[in-house]
C-alpha positions in Angstrom: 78.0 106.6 77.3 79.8 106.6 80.5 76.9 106.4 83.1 78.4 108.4 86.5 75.9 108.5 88.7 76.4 111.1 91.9 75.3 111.2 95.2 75.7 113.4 98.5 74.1 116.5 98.2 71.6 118.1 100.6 70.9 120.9 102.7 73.3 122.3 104.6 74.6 125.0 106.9 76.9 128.1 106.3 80.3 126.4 108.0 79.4 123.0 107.8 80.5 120.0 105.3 79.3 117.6 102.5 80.6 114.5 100.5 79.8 114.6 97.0 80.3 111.1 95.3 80.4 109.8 91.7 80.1 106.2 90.7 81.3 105.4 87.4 80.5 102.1 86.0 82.9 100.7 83.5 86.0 101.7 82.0 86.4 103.8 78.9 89.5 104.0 76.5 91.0 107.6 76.4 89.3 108.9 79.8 91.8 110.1 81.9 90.0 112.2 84.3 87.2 113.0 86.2 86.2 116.7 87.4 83.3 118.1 89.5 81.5 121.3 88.2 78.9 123.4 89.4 76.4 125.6 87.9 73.1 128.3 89.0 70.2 129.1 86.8 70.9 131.9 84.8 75.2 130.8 85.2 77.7 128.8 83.1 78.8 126.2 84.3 82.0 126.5 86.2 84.8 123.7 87.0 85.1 123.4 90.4 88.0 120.3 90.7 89.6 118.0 89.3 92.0 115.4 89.1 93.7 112.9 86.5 94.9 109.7 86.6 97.6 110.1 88.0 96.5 111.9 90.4 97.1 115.7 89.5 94.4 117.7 91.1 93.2 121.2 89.9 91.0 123.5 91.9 88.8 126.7 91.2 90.4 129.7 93.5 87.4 129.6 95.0 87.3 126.7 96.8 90.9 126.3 97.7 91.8 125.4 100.3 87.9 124.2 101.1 87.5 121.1 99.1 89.6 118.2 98.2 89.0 115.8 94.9 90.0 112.4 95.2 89.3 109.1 94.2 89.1 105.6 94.6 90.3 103.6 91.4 89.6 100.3 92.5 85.6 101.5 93.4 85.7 103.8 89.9 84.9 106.6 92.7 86.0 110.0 92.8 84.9 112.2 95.4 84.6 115.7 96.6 85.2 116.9 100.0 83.0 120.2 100.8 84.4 121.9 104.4 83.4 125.2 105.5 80.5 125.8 102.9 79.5 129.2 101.7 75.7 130.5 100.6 77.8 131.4 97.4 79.0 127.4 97.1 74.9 126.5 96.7 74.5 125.1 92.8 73.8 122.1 90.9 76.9 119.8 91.3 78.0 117.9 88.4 80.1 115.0 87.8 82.5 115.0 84.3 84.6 112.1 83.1 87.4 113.8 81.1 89.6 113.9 78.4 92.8 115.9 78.7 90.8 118.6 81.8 87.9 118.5 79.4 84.7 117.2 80.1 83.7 114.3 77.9 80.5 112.6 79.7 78.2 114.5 82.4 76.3 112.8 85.6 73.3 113.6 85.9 73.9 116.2 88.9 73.0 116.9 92.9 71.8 119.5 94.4 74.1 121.6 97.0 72.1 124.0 98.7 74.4 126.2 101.6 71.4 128.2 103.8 73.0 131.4 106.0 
């Protein structure tokens, strides 16, 4: 087990902006990776960002252009700038260390809830 622990969710309003943080403590052999997903009830979950080691990044069309992944290797922190939230962005936010753009261990997620 990986534990990621996340952070910064809320309440927000339509237009406004939220940092989602995950924490991972440790480091595991073959991870190179960390993504943020989202998912509503009733709703697969969907990839959102994410970025490698290196520092690739990949984004949903979605958000483009609305959130930035980054992180922080020396704090085993990636983060997830929200701007200009949407009703449509509200979920459950999930944090993935990957393998390869493929989620390996799950956090154990934060609300995001966008009210109109």
């Amino acid at each position: 087990q990986v534990p990621l622990v996340e952070s910064g969710g809320g309440l927000v309003q339509a237009g406004g902006s939220l940092r989602l943080s995950c924490a991972a403590s440790g480091r595991i052999f073959s991870i190179n990776g960390m993504g943020w997903y989202r998912q509503v009830p009733g709703k697969q979950r969907e990839v959102v960002a994410q970025i490698t080691n290196g520092g690739s990044t990949n984004y949903a069309d979605s958000v483009k252009g609305r959130f930035t992944i980054s992180r922080d290797n020396a704090k085993n922190t990636v983060y997830l700038q929200m701007n200009s939230l949407k009703p449509e962005d509200t979920a459950a936010y999930y944090c993935a260390a990957e393998r390869n753009w493929s989620p390996a261990y799950w956090g154990q997620g934060t609300q995001v809830t966008v009210s109109s």
